[in-house]
Structure formats: structure tokens, C-alpha cells
N, CA, C and O atoms as a DFTB+ gen file, in Angstrom:
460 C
 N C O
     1  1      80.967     113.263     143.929
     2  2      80.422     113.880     142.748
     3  2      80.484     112.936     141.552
     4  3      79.684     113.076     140.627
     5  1      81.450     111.939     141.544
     6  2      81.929     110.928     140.368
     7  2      80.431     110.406     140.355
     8  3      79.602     110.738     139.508
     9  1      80.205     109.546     141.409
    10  2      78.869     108.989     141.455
    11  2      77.819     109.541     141.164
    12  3      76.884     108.762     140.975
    13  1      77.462     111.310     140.980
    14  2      76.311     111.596     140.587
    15  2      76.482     111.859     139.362
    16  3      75.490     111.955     138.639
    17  1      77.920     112.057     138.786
    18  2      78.110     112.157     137.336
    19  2      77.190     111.051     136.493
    20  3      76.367     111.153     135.583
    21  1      77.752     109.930     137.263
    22  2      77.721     108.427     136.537
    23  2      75.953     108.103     136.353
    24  3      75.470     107.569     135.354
    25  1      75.223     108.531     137.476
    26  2      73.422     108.415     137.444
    27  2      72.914     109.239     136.513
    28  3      72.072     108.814     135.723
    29  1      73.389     110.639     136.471
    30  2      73.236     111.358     135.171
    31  2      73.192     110.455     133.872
    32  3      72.170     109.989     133.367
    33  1      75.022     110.230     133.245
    34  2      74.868     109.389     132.396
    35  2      73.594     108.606     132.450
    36  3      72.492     109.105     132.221
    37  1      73.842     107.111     132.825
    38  2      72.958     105.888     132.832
    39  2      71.656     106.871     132.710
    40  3      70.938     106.618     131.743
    41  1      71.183     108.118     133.673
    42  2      69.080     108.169     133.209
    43  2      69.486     109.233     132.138
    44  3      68.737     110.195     131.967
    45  1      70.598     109.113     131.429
    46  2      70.190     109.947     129.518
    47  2      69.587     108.737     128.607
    48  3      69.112     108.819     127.474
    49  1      69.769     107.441     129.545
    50  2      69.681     106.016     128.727
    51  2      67.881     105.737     128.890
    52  3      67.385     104.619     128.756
    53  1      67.150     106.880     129.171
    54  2      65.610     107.226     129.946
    55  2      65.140     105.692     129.165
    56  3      65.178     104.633     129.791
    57  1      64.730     105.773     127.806
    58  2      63.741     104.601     127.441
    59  2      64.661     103.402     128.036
    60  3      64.013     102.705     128.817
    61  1      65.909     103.015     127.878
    62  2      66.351     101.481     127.675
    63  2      66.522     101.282     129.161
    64  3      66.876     100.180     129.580
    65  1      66.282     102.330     130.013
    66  2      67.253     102.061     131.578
    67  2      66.291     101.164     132.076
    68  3      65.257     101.320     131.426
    69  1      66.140     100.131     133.098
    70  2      65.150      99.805     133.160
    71  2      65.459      99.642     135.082
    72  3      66.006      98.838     135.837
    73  1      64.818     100.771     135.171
    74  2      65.097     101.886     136.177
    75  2      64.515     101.139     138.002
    76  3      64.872     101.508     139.121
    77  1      63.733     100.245     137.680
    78  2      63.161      98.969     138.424
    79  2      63.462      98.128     138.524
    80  3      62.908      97.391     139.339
    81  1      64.626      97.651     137.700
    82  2      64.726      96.225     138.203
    83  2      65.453      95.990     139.559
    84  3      66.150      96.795     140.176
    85  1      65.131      94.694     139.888
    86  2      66.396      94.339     141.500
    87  2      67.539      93.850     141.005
    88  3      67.687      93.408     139.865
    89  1      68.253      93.915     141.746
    90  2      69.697      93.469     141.855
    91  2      69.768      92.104     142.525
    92  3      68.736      91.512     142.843
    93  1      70.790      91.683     142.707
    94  2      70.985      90.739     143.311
    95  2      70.203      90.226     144.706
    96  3      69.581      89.231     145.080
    97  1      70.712      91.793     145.352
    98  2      69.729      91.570     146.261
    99  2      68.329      92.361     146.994
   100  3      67.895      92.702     148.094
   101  1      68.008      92.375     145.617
   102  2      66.216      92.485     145.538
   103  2      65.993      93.860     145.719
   104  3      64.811      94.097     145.968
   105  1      66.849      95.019     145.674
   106  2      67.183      96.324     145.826
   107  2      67.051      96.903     144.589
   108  3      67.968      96.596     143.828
   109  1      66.154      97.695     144.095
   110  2      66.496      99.414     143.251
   111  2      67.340     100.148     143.574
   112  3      67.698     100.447     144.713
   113  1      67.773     100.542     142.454
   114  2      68.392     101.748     142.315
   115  2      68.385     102.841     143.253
   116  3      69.344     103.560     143.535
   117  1      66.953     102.911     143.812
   118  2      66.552     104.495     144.637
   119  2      66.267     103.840     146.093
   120  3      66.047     104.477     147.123
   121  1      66.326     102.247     145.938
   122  2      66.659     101.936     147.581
   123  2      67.631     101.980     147.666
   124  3      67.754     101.608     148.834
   125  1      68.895     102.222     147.213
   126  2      70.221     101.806     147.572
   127  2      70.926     103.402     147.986
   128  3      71.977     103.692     148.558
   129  1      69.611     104.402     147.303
   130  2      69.959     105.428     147.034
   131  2      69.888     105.987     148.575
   132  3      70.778     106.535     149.225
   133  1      68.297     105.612     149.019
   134  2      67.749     105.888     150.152
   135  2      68.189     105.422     151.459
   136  3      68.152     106.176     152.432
   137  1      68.575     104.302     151.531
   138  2      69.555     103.464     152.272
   139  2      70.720     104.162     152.426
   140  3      71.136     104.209     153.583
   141  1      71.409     104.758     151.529
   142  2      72.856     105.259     152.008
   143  2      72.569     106.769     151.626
   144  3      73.470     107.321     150.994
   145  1      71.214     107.662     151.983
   146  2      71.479     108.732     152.395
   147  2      71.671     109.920     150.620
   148  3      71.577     111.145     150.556
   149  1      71.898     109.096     149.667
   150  2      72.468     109.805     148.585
   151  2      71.145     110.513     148.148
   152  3      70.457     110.014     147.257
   153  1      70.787     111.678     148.774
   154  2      70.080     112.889     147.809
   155  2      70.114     113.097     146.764
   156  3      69.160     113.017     145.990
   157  1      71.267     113.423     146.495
   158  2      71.330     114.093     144.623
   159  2      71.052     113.270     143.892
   160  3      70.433     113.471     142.847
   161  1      71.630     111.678     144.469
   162  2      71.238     110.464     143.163
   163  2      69.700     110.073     143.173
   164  3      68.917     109.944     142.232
   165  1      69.485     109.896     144.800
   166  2      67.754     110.002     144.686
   167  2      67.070     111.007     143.530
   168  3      66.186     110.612     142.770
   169  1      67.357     111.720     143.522
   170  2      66.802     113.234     142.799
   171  2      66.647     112.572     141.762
   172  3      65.605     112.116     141.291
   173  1      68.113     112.488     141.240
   174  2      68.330     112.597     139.743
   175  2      67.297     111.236     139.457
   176  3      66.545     111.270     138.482
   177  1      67.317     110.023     140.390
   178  2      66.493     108.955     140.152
   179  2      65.353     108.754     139.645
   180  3      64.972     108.161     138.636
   181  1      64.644     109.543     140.788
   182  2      63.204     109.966     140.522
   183  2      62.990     110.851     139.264
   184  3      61.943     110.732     138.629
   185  1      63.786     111.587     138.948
   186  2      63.455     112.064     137.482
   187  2      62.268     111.206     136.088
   188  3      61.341     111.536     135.349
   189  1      63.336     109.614     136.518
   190  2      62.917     109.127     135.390
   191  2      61.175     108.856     135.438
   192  3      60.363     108.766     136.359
   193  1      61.089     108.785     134.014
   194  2      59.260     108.703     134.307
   195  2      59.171     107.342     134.572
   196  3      58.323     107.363     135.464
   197  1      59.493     106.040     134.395
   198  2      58.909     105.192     134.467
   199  2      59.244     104.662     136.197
   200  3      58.904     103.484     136.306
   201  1      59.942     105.364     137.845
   202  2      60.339     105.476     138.466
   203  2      59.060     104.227     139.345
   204  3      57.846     104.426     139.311
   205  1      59.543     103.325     139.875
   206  2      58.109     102.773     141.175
   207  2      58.657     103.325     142.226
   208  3      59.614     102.731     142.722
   209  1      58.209     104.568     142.824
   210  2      58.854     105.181     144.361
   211  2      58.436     104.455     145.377
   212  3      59.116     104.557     146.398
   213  1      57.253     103.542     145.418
   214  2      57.128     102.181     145.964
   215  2      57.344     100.783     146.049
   216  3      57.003      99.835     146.757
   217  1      58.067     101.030     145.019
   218  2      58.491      99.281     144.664
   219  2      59.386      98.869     146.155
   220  3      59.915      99.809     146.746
   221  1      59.503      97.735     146.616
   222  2      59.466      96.823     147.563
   223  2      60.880      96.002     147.257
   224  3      61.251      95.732     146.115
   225  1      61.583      95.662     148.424
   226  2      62.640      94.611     148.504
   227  2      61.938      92.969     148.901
   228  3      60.724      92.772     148.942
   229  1      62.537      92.359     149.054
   230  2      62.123      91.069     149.392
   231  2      62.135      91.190     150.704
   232  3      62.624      90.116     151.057
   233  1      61.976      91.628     151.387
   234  2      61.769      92.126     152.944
   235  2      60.163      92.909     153.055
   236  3      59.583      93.069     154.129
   237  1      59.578      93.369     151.629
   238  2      58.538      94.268     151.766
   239  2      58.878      95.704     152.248
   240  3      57.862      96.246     152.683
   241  1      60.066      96.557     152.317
   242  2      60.361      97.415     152.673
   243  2      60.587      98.195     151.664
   244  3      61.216      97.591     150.795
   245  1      60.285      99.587     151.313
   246  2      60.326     100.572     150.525
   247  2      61.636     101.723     150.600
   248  3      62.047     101.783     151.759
   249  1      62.343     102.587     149.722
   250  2      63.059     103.340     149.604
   251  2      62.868     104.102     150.422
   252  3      63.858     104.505     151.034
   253  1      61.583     104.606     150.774
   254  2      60.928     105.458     152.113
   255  2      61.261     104.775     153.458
   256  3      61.509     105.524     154.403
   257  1      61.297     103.398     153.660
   258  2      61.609     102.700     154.828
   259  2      63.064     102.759     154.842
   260  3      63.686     103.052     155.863
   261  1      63.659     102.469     153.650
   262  2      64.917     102.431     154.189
   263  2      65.867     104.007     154.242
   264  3      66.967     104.162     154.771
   265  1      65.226     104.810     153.684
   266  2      65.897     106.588     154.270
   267  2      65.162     106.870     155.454
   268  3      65.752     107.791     156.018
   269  1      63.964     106.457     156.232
   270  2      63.691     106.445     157.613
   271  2      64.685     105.601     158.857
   272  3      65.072     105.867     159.995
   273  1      64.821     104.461     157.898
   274  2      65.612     103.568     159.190
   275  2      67.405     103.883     158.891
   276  3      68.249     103.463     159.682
   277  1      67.730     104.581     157.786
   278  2      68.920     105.203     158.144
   279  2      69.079     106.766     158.295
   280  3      70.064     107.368     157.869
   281  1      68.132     107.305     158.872
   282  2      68.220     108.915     159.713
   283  2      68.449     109.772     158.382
   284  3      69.159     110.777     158.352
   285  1      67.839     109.310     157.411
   286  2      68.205     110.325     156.229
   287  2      66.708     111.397     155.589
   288  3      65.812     111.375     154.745
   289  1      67.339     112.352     156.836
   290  2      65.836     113.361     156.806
   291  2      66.054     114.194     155.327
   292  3      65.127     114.835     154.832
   293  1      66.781     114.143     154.982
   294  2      66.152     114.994     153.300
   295  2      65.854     113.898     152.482
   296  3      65.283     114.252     151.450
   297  1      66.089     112.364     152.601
   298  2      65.781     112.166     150.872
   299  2      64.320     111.644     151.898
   300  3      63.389     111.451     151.116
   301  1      63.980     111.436     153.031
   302  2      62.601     111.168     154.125
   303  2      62.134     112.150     152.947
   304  3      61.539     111.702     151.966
   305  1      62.605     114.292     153.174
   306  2      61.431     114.799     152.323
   307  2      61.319     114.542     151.152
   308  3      60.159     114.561     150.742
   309  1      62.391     114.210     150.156
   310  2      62.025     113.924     149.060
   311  2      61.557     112.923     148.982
   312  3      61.400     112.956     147.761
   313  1      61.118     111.862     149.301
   314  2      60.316     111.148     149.026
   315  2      59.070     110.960     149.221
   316  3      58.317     110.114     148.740
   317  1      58.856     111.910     150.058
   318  2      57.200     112.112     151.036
   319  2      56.943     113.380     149.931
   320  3      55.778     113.365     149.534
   321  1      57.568     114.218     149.480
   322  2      57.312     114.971     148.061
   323  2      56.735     114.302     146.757
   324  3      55.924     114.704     145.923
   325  1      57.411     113.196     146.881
   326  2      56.967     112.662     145.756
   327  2      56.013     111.821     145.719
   328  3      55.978     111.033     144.773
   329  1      55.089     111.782     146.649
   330  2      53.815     111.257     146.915
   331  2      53.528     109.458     147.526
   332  3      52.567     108.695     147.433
   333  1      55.039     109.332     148.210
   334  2      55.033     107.493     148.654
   335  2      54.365     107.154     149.429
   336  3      53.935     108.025     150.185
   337  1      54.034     106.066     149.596
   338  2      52.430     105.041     150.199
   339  2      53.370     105.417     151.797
   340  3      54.375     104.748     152.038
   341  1      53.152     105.945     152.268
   342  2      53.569     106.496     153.732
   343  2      53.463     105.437     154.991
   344  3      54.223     105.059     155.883
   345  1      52.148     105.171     154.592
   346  2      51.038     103.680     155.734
   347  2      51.676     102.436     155.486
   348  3      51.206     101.350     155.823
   349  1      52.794     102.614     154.870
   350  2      53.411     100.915     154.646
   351  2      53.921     100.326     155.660
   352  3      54.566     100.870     156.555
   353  1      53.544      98.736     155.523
   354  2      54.732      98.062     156.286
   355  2      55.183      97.135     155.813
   356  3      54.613      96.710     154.808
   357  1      56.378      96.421     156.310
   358  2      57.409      95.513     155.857
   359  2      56.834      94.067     156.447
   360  3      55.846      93.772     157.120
   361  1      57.539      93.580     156.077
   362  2      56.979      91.817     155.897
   363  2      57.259      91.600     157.611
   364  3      58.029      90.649     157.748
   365  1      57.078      91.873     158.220
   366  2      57.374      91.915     159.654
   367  2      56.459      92.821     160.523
   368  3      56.642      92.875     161.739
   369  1      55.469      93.540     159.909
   370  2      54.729      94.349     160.028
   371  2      55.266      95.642     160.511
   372  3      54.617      96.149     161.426
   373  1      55.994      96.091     160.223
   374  2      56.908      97.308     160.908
   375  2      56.661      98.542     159.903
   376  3      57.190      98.560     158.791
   377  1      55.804      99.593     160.376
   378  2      55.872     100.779     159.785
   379  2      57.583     102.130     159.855
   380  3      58.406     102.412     160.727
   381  1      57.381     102.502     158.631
   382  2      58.570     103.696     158.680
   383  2      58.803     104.847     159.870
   384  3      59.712     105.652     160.074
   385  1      57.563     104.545     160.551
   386  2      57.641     105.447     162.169
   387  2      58.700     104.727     163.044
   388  3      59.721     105.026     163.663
   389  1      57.517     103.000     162.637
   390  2      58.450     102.613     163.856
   391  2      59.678     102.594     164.073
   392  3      60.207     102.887     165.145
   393  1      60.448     102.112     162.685
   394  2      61.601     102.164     162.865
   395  2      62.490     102.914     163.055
   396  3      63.604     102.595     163.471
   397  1      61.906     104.632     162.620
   398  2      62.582     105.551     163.112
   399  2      62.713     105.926     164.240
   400  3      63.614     106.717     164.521
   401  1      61.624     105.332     165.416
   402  2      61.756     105.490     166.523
   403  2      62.449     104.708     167.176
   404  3      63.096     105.115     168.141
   405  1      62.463     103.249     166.737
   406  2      63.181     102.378     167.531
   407  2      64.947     103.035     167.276
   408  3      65.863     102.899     168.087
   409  1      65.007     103.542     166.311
   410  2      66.193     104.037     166.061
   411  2      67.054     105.362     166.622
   412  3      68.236     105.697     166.700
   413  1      65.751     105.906     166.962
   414  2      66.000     107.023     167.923
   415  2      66.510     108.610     166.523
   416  3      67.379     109.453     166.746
   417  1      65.834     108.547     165.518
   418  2      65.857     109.145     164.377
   419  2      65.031     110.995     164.651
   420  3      64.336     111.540     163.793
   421  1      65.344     111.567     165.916
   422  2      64.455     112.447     166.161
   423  2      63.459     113.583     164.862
   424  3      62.264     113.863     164.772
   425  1      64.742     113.988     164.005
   426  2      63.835     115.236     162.861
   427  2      63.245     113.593     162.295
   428  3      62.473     112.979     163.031
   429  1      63.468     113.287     161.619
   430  2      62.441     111.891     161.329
   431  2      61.627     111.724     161.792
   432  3      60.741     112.136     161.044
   433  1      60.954     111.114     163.167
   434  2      60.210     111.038     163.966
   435  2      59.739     112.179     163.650
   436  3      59.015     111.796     162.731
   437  1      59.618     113.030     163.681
   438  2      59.190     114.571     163.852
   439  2      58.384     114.861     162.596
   440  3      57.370     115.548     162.726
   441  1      58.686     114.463     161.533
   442  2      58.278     114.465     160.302
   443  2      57.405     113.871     159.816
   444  3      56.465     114.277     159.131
   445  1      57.815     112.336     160.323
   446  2      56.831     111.261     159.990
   447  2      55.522     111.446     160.827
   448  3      54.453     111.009     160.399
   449  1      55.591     111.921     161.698
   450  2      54.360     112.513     162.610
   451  2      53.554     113.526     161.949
   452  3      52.360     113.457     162.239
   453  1      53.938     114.602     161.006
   454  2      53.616     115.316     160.564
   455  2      52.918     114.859     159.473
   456  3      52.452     115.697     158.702
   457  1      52.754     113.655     159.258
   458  2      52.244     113.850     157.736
   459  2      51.062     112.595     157.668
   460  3      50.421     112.407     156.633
């Protein structure tokens, strides 16, 4: 809960946050979010208006790719809610299906089929 306290804070900072940039290693905020599964911080993420729900790692992989390739079927819906380029692929040509399948990600798979 500390941690969703703390995303709160930082997006009251809405104009100065600068809610896109990469990190060190070439990661957003809402990939890191999506990557480790964190819903509520996704949420609160996407709030902000100036949000890229597509912006890209240096891999070419999206926040959507990386809550597919770690089995994380709710922030999968929240992000397919929030209208993300779905048809993407990563610098390797690898779509968010595939990897959920190679991963063996079943409600995923299931989802990503759906849409």
C-alpha cells in the first residue's frame, strides 16, 4: 500500500511529472508497473493526461507486452481498456500473443484472442 501511497503523491505533481520519461533502463513508469503486475499503480498511472500507454522500451516492447509476458491478466484488461496499439511487435518481431503463449499465460491467451 506504501507504494501506491507514494504514485498518488508524485501524479498530484500532474503538470511537472514528466510521466514518460525512461529510466535508466529505457522503462516508464507504467512498464515497470505492467511488468510487475502492479494494478492500482497502473491505474493511478494512467490517470495522468499526458500518459503514452504505448510508449516503447529499447527492446520495442510496450507496457501491454510486458503485463502479457508476465501473466498479469488485470492490468492485460486495463490496458486493452485504455485503447493500446494491441497489433504490436517488439524489435524481434514478437507479438503480445505470442509471448503469452510461449509462456503458457492461459486467461491471457484467452483474452488476447478475444480482441
Amino acid at each position: 500500500m506504501e507504494h501506491v501511497n507514494s504514485v498518488h503523491l508524485l501524479s498530484s505533481y500532474r503538470e511537472s511529472l514528466l510521466i514518460n520519461d525512461r529510466g535508466l533502463c529505457s522503462f516508464i513508469e507504467l512498464i515497470f508497473a505492467s511488468a510487475y503486475g502492479r494494478f492500482e499503480i497502473a491505474k493511478i498511472i494512467l490517470e495522468h493526461p499526458n500518459i503514452n500507454v504505448n510508449a516503447v522500451d529499447d527492446q520495442g516492447r510496450t507496457s501491454f507486452w510486458w503485463a502479457a509476458a508476465g501473466g498479469h491478466y488485470e492490468v492485460v484488461q486495463l490496458l486493452v481498456n485504455q485503447r493500446v496499439k494491441t497489433r504490436l511487435k517488439d524489435s524481434n518481431g514478437q507479438t503480445v500473443y505470442a509471448i503469452a503463449k510461449e509462456r503458457n499465460y492461459g486467461y491471457v491467451k484467452v483474452h488476447l484472442r478475444s480482441i
